[in-house]
Phi, psi and omega in degrees: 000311188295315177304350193251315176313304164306324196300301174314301213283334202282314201263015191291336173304327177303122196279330184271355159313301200313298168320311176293349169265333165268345160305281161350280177303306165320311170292338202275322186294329227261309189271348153312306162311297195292333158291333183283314195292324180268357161288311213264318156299333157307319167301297184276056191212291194234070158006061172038055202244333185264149186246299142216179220256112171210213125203115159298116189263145185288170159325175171269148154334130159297167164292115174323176336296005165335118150002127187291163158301116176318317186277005204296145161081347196285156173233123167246143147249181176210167172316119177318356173256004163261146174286138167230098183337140178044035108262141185301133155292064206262032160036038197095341233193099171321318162320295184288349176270346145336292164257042152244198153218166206301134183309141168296315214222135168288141173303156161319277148037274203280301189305342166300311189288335194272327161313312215244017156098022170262196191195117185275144225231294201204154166283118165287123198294141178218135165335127189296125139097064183053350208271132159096184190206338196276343180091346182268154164228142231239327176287292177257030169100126186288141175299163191222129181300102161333312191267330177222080206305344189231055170233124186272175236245006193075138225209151026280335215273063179270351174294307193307314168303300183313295202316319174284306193314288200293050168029042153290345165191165183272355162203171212178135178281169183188159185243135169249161194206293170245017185151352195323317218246298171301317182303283153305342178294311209281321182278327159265026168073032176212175168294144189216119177234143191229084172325180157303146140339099183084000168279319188230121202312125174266353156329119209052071184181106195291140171274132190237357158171111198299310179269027163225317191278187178178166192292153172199145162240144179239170195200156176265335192268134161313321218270326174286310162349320196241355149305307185279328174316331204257326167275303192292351196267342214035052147313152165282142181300319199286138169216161229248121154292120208227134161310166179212142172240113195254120173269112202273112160308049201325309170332296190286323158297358173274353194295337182204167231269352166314129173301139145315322163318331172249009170211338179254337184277357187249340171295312183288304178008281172343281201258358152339287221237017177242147209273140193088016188225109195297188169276139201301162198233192208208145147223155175236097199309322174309327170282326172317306204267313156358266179311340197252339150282051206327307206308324183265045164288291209294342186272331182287343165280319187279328172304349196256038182252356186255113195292340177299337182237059177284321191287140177280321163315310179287330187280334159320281194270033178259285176349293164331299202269349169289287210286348162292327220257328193287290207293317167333289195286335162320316205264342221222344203278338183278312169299294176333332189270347181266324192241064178266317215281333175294298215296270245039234170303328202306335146358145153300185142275342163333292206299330212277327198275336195278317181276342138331327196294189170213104174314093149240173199024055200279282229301334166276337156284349196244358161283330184290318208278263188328313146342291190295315201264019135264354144341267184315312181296323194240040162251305203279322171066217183272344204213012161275137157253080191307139159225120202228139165332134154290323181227156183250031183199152180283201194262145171260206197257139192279118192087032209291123161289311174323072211316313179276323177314308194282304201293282184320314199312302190275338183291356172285280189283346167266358165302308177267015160292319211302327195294305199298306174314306224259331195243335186099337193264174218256118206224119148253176156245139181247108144333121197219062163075216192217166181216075206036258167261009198262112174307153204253149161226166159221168178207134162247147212246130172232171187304177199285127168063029178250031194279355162297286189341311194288276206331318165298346191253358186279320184289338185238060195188285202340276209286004176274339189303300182324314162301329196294299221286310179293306175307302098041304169319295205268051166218132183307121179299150183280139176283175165286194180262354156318306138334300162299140157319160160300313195271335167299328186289306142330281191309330197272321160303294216295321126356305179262009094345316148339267208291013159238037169091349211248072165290337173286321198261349157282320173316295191316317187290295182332281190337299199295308193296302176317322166317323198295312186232088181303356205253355184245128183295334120026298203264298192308293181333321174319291202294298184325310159325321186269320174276007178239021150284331161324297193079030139269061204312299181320300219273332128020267181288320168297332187257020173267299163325298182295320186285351164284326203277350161252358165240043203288024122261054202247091201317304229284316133022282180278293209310318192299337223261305187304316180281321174317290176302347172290301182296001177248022176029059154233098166323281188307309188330295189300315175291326152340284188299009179251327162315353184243322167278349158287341182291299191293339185204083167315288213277027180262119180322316204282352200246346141329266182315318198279344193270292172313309216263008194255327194259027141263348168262348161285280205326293207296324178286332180307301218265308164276022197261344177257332215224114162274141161260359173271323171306314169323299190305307190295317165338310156292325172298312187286000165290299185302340165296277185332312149269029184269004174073056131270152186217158182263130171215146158252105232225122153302121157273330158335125171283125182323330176238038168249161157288343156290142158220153177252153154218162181204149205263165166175139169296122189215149174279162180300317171214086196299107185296121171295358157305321177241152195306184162215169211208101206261108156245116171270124198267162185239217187271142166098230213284193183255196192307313174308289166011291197275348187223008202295285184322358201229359221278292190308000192272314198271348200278351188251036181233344179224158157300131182242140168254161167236064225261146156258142191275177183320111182093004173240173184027253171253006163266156205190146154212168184280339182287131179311327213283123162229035176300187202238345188256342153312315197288318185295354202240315183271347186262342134295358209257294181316323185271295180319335206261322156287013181049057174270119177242317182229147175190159196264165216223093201241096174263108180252135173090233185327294170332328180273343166268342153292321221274342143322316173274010178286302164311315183298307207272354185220055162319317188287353210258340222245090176312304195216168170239146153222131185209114164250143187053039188248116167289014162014286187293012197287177146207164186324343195274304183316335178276334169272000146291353169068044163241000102008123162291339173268122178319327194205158154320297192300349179265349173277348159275335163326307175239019166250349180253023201317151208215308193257141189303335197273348190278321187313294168345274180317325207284328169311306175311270179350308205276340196236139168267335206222100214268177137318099208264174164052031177266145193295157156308254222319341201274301196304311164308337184298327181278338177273346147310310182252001189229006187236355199266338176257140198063044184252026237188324204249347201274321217289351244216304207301316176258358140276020159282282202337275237296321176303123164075335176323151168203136185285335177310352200242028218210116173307171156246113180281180174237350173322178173263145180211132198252105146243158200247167185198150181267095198315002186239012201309134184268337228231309168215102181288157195330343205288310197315318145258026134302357184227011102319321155307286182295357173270298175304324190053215180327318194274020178249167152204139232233120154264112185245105150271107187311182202027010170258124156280197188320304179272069166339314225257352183263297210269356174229074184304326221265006197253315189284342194267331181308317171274001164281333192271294167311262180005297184256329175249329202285000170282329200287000000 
């Protein structure tokens, strides 16, 4: 160097240096330029999405008659973290395709997909090493967003998006890990599916946190989504008709700045008129995973020393991001430490901070994690859809400085990434148009190993959204209320009343708006919806009535008009009216199916008008008692100078043996005790005397005393057994029944041998219903469905009681039951169960030492499982706790024979 310098120096007068040196310098500017112009054609030819150009070609086909290959003709590209035979595997990041070397072997996967006829194109730019969500790489450049160019484009898997977005190939792989997959899909305007956790094989493909991420794919058409879904997952073709309950994420949609109008209003819309999709339900999942997640109490306190992780989603998705940063640095720390003296700086700060971390309390993440994703499975059960915002921000701007703005951004979208990461289940994103310039997504999340279920619901939902969705686009946005009409502002509480349960106060608003505009059919139509949640069916059908006669092609109108009557058992009326909505809307389902089912309920009402089938029925219970060797007596209780009386009814035996034990079963809320014991009564009668009693206020028992405790009931039901010279005896309560039979034990321990307390929420306390761990909002509505008055409060207490509840039973069956077994006493039961809930404190709930088995229904609604597990650990050693899956609160009905088994070990196999 110093030789050419001097060399230069010698010769600077001389004029043709100074040309050979301005040549020199002219070129090198010359091949710069012309290297800057085919990186930037280049850019713009596959929008900076492929890292390289290659192509796989698929198998060959089989010989006919062989099935055509699903993919044929189809083109993928994939990600830099899948392996390709003879190419470096550079996983984002130029430091690691350094020190490896080109692969051996193709991933699985991609060979799958070439089995089934596609043809893989190019390798895809990605977030260095899987990190991030926004899509930049700092090293080969960011992909440029198809729909917004000076936006990134979403990350990790952002090469991979663009690519289908600019239609450069029909799908593409990508790996999701907190959003890899959805998030971009949302940001470029296409379908994004994020599998089950661990249904599609990661063999060849670097892991960036083994126990969140998972293989995904994107496509602009559904029917190809769900082609590759089928091939990677190997599905069955066939598919099964299924109800679907699509569940609305209120919480996460008040979180962003997206209109409901443009996004929840086009999913109900949506599915308004396709046949399998029950009415949609509302929830707030941030109160939901709280209650339903003990272990992430403790992260939701230390998040809230931060104002940025305030939400139990964000403390949620802190959780999340401990454990990638832990599996990273698990996978990845021995290599940094050998090319520690290579890598330096060149690193992300993702990578440097993940290798950085300090595993500590990792058993408590991975308890939240376990948790979490039986949460989610016994929200969603089989036919459940969580429908949640995919993203809470539009894509922001590419090369965004604003240090806290990227920070809320992320701390925003990885919250609502964490459920699906966290639990493990299976996420699409659906594309729903633009919100001026920014694309609209919504994503529906379904249980852990339901990914046909989502992908069948995407081919049949996908294109009325897309319709929803353009309409929604051409309508004038809804205003504040500032905007608004008065009566339009009334109609929209009232709505948003509707959809928070709160039906009286959506009648009142509806009510309020009609003052404003008697003229919008609209309005009536509303408040008959809100009355017939009531179950004031008149009052229904009249503002149902008004709403025709100013609208008369107004379906819903008809349909509301039509159900009103139906639950007022005017049959013929009600089919009229759905027959006027089929004129006005031939292909409308709902009113189809109610037009058949109306002229098999004139059949069934004809039949029942001579004949009660709950009187029959019960009549037969009381046979089968009766040849169970029993009798019915009814025993005054009354203290001799008092002005109360008691009386109380029981089932007894006819001729009670001093040989055998005895053995007292107490029935809870809904039918009466034979109902509740009838199926179970002979397995015990010929080893114990069995009483069978109605407590106070049920059947024929009753008293003048004001007292509606549960230790009153308990007090007096003993009063009852001494009156039959009952001294000592075992004890089986189910629900209501369990808490007298608990306070039976607290208080006359000597008298009490064994316990069975099934579904009895004992342990609850006043605080829990405002903690939201009740599926009912309030008391008052929980008296509402345990006292049901109505054929639809019947209904819910069936939903509530049963998992898998009895569909389609006539109005006429349900007043019958309720005429004979809910109409007395309905006012002393309202009493009985706002005794429990006052003032409970579990500090104050004795601890018995009997031995006692309780049993419980894992999906129980009405008092969930956490309660009896927190019954079990209050009693301690002398309990023991038994959960029968697939049951809900009546346990003791829908798994007779599983519940009767364990009543049986219990009582008898001890003797």
């Amino acid at each position: 160097m110093s030789n050419t310098l001097t060399s230069i120096q010698s010769n600077a007068s001389n004029p043709k240096v100074w040309v050979v040196i301005g040549v020199t310098v002219a070129g090198i500017v010359i091949l710069a330029e012309t290297r800057k112009r085919r990186i930037k054609a280049r850019r713009e030819e596959d929008f900076g999405a492929f890292l390289d150009r290659f192509e796989l070609l698929p198998f060959p086909p089989p010989p006919p008659p062989a099935a055509k290959q699903s993919l044929s003709g189809l083109t993928l590209s994939i990600s830099d973290a899948f392996d390709v035979k003879d190419y470096i595997t550079g996983f984002g990041s130029p430091q690691w395709k350094k020190t490896h070397e080109a692969a051996e072997e193709t991933a699985v996967v991609v060979t799958t997909l070439l089995k089934n006829g596609a043809t893989c194109v190019a390798k895809t730019i990605m977030d260095e090493m899987g990190f991030g969500i926004t899509g930049e790489n700092k090293h080969y450049g960011t992909p440029i967003n198809p729909l917004m160019p000076s936006n990134v484009p979403g990350g990790c898997s952002s090469g991979s998006a663009v690519s289908v977005g600019a239609e450069l190939v029909d799908f593409a792989l990508g790996i999701d890990t907190t959003g890899g997959v959805r998030i971009p899909a949302s940001f470029c305007g296409i379908l994004g599916f994020r599998p089950s956790q661990g249904t599609v094989t990661s063999v060849g493909v670097l892991p960036n946190s083994q126990s969140l991420e998972t293989v995904g794919w994107f496509a602009r058409d559904p029917s190809v989504l769900c082609q590759v879904g089928h091939a990677l997952l190997n599905l069955s073709a066939v598919t099964h008709k299924r109800q679907r309950s699509l569940i609305f994420a209120d919480d996460l949609f008040e979180l962003c700045d997206i209109p409901k109008q443009k996004s929840v209003h086009v999913v109900r819309k949506a599915i308004e008129n396709l046949s399998g999709y029950q009415t949609p339900k509302h929830i707030s999942v941030g109160q939901y995973v709280a209650s339903n997640v003990p272990s992430l109490a403790e992260f939701c306190e230390q998040s809230r020393k931060s104002p940025n992780s305030a939400s139990t989603l964000r403390a949620l998705s802190s959780v999340m991001l401990s454990i990638q940063r832990h599996e990273f640095k698990t996978n990845y720390e021995e290599w940094s430490q050998t090319c520690k003296s290579f890598l330096g700086p060149r690193l992300s700060n993702d990578v440097v901070a993940a290798l950085k971390s300090r595993n500590e309390g990792i058993k408590s993440l991975y308890r939240v994690k376990t948790e979490m994703r039986a949460a989610i499975q016994s929200l969603l059960k089989e036919d459940g859809i969580l429908v949640i915002p995919t993203v809470a921000d539009p894509p922001p701007k590419l090369n965004t400085k604003n240090k806290d703005a990227v920070k809320e951004f992320l701390d925003r979208n990885y919250a609502l990434s964490s459920i699906a990461s966290m639990s493990g289940c299976c996420q699409v994103t659906i594309p729903l148009g633009k919100h001026g310039d920014y694309p609209i997504s919504v994503s529906f999340l379904t249980y852990y190993g339901g990914d046909k279920f989502l992908l069948d619901t995407i081919l049949d939902v996908y294109a009325s959204l897309q319709d929803q969705a353009d309409i929604a686009s051409s309508l004038a946005p809804v205003t504040d209320s500032n905007g608004m009409g008065a009566s339009e502002v009334m109609k929209e509480k009232g709505n948003a009343a509707f959809k928070g349960r709160q039906w009286s106060k959506a009648a009142s608003f509806y009510t309020e708006a009609i003052k404003l505009n008697g003229a919008n059919a609209t309005y009536f139509c509303n408040r008959a919806a809100a009355y017939l949640e009531l179950g004031r069916f008149q009052q229904a059908e009249e503002d149902c009535t008004e709403a025709v006669l100013i609208d008369k092609k107004n379906v819903k109108a008809y349909l509301r008009r039509g159900t009103a009557r139906e639950s007022l058992i005017r049959y013929k009326e009600a089919a009229a009216d759905f027959r006027h909505a089929l004129v006005l809307e031939p292909q409308n389902k709902t009113a189809k199916i109610a037009e058949k089912r109306l002229r098999k309920l004139m059949i069934l009402y004809t039949i029942s008008i001579i004949h009660s089938f709950t009187a029959s029925r019960d009549w037969l219970f009381r046979q089968s008692f009766a040849n169970a060797g029993l009798r019915s007596v009814t025993t005054d209780l009354s203290y001799g100078n008092s002005i109360a009386s008691t009386a109380m009814h029981c089932w007894i035996p006819k001729s009670p043996s001093r040989s055998k034990p005895n053995l007292l079963l107490v029935h809870g809320f809904g039918a009466n005790a034979m109902w509740q014991y009838g199926e179970h009564l002979r397995a015990f009668t010929g080893r114990y005397n069995v009483y069978v009693p109605d407590l106070l206020f049920f059947g024929l028992s009753s008293t003048s005393e004001p007292n509606r405790t549960e230790s009153f009931q308990a007090r007096c039901l003993m009063r009852l057994m001494e009156a039959h010279g009952v001294q000592r005896m075992n004890i089986v309560g189910i629900s209501y029944g369990g808490f007298v039979g608990y306070s039976l034990a607290a208080q006359f321990p000597e008298k009490v041998e064994k316990l069975v307390l099934c579904c009895a929420g004992v342990c609850l306390e006043e605080k829990d219903m405002e903690d939201g761990l009740f599926k009912v909002p309030n008391l008052e509505e929980a008296t509402g469905i345990l006292i049901p008055q109505t054929p639809e409060k019947l209904k819910e207490l069936i939903r509530f009681s049963f998992v898998k509840p009895i569909k389609g039973v006539p109005s006429f069956f349900l007043w019958d039951f309720i005429d004979v077994m809910c109409t007395e006493f309905v006012e002393e039961k309202r009493d009985l169960i706002k005794s429990i809930l006052k003032d409970r404190r579990l500090s104050d709930l004795p601890r018995i030492k009997q031995k006692s088995l309780i049993i419980w229904g894992e999906e129980d609604q009405i008092f969930p499982l956490e309660l009896g597990y927190r019954l079990k650990r209050h009693i301690g050693e002398n309990a023991e706790i038994v959960v029968i899956k697939k049951a809900g609160h009546a346990v003791n009905l829908e798994k007779s024979k599983e519940f009767l088994k364990h009543l049986k070990s219990f009582l008898i196999d001890s003797l």
